[in-house]
C-alpha positions as CSV (number, residue, x, y, z in Angstrom):
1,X,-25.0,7.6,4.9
2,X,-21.6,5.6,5.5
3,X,-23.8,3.4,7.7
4,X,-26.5,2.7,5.3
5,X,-23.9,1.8,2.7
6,X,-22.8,-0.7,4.9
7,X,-25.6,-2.5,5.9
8,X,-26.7,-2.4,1.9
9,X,-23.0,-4.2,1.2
10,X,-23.7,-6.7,4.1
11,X,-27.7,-7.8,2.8
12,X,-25.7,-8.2,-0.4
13,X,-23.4,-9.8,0.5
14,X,-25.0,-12.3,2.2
15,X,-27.6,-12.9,-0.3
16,X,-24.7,-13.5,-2.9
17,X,-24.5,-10.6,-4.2
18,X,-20.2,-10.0,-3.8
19,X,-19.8,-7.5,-6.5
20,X,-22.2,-5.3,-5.7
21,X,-21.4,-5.7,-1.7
22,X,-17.9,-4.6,-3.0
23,X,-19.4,-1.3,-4.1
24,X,-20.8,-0.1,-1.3
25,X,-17.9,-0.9,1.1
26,X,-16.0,0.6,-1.2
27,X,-17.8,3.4,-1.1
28,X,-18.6,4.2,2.5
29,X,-14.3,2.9,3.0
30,X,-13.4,5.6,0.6
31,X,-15.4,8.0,2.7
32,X,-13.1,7.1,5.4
33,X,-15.0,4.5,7.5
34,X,-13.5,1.9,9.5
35,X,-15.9,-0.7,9.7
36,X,-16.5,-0.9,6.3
37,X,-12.2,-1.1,5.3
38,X,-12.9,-4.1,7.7
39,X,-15.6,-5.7,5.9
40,X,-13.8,-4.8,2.6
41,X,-10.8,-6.7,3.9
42,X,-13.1,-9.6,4.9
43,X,-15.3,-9.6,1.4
44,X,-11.5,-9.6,-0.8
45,X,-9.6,-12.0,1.3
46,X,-12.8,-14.2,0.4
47,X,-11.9,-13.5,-2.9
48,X,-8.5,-14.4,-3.2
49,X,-7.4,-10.7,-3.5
50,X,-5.4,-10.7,-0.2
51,X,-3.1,-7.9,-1.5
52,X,-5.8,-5.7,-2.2
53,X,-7.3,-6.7,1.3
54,X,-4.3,-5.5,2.8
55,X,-4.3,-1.9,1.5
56,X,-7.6,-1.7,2.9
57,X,-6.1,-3.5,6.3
58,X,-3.5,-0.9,6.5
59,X,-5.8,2.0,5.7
60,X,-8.6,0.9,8.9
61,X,-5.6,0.3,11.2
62,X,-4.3,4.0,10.4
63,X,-7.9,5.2,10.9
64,X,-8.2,3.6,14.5
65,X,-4.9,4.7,15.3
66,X,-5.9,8.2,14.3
67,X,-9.2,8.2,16.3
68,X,-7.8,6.7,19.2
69,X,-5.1,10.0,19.0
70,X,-8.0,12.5,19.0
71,X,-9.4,10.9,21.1
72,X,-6.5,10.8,23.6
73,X,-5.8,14.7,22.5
74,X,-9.4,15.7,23.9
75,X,-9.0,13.8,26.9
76,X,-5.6,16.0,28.0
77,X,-7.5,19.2,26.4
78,X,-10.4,18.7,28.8
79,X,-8.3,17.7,32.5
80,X,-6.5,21.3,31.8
């Protein structure tokens, strides 16, 4: 669903809609998806809301440093 709410915020986007783009990264970011903290931080730098942008900035660089830590803990679980 994340995914969906994505691609809606980027036809939106791109066909002017910026508001309602908003929403839906919004949306799929608060449900803890990278990509769309990413194109959240794009859409509100356009914007002129950089320090909004940079909450969001913050929250998908914490999110791919968490991943990349499960990711590394599965790796050492499985070589055992």
């Amino acid at each position: 669903m994340d995914v969906a709410m994505i691609n809606l915020g980027i036809l939106l986007g791109e066909a002017g809609g910026m508001d309602e783009a908003e929403v839906f990264f919004g949306r799929a970011a608060d449900a803890g998806h990278t990509d769309a903290m990413r194109n959240l931080v794009i859409l509100l730098e356009q914007t002129g809301r950089a320090d909004e942008a940079e909450v969001f900035l913050r929250r998908a660089n914490d999110g791919v440093a968490g991943a990349k830590c499960l990711c590394g803990l599965a790796a050492c679980a499985t070589s055992r």
